[in-house]
BALUMVO-219016 format. One record per residue (C-alpha): x, y, z; residue number from 0; residue in one letter. Coordinates in Angstrom, 2 decimals. Layout:
BEGIN
    east   north      up pos code
       X       Y       Z NUM    a
...
This chain:
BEGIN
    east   north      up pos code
  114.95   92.58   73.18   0    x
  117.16   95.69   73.45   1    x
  114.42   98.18   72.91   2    x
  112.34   96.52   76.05   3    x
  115.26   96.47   78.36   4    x
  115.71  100.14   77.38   5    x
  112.31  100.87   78.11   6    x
  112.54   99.25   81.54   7    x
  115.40  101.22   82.57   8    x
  113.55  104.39   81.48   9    x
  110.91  102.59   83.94  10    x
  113.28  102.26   86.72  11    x
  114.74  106.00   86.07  12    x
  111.98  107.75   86.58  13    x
  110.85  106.01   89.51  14    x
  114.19  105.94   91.02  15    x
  113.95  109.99   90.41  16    x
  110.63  110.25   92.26  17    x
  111.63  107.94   95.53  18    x
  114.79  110.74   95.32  19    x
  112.78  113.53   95.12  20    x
  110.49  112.28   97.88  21    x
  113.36  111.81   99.96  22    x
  115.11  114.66   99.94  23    x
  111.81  117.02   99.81  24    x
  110.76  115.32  102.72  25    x
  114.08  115.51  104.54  26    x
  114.22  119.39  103.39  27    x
  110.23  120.99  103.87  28    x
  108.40  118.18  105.89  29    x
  105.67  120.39  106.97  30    x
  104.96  120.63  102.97  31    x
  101.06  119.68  102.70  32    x
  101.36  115.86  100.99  33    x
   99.22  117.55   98.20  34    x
  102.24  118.95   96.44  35    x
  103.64  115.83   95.76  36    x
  100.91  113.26   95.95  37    x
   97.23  112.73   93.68  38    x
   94.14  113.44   95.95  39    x
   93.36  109.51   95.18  40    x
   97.05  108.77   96.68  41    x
   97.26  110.05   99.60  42    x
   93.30  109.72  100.47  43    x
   94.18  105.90   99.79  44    x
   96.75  105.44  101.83  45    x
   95.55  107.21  104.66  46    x
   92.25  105.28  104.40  47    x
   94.51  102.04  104.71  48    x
   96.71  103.42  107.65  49    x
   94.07  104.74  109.77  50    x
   90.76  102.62  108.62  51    x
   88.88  105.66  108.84  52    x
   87.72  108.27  106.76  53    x
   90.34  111.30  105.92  54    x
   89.17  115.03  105.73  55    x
   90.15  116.82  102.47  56    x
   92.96  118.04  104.89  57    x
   95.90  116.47  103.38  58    x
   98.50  115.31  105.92  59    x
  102.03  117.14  105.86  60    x
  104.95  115.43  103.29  61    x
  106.73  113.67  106.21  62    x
  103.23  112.05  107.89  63    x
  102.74  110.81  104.62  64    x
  106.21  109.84  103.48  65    x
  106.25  108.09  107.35  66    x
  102.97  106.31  106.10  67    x
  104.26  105.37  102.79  68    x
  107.38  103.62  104.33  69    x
  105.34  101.87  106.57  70    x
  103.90  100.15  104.05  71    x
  106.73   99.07  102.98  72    x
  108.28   97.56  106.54  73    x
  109.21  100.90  108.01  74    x
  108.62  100.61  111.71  75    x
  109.84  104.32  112.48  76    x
  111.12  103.18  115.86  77    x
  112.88  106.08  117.89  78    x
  116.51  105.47  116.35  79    x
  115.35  104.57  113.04  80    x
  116.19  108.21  111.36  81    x
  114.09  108.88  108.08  82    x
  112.76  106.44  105.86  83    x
  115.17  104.61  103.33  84    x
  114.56  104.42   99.55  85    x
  113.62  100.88   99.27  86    x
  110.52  101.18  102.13  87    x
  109.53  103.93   99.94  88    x
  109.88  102.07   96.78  89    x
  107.24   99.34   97.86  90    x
  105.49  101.31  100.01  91    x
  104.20  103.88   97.12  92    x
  103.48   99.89   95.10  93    x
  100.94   99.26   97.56  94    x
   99.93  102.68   97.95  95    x
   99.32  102.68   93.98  96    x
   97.35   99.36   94.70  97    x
   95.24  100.81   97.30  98    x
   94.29  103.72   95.06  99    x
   93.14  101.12   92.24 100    x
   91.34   99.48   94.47 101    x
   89.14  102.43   95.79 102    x
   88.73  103.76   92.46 103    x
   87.41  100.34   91.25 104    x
   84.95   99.94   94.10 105    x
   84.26  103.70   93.48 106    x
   83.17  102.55   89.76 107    x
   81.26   99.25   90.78 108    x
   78.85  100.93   93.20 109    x
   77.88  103.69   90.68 110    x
């Protein structure tokens, strides 16, 4: 029982690290290209999902995409709302995860 709570802390850790990371590179270089951070199939996925067209192999700067990735996860980036918070980005990179399945599974089906 001990040995799979440790593990899920570990888990947690790491993740915790990256929504840190995100944060504070975003806050720090935001005209970063999204590339440095993100997989190809990430951010393609989620800007697929956010603007239900096509992308360009053009990746989108860190803070479009961190701005994406909270909005995903209830971010509504109205004028006062400052930068994204660590829980938005928590879920939001979930469902961005779960988009990126999704496309590579329909990717693998049509083949």
């Amino acid at each position: 029982m001990i040995e799979r709570i440790e593990a899920a802390i570990a888990l947690y850790m790491i993740i915790a690290w990256r929504i840190l990371f995100l944060t504070t590179l975003g806050k720090e270089c935001p005209e970063l290209p999204c590339s440095v951070v993100f997989d190809d199939e990430e951010w393609k996925a989620a800007c697929v999902v956010a603007r239900r067209k096509i992308v360009q192999n053009q990746p989108p700067t860190l803070n479009e995409m961190i701005r994406v990735i909270a909005g995903f996860g209830g971010f509504i980036g109205r004028k006062g709302d400052g930068f994204p918070g660590p829980k938005t980005l928590w879920i939001g990179l979930q469902r961005v995860h779960d988009f990126a399945l999704a496309i590579q599974c329909q990717k693998e089906m049509s083949v």
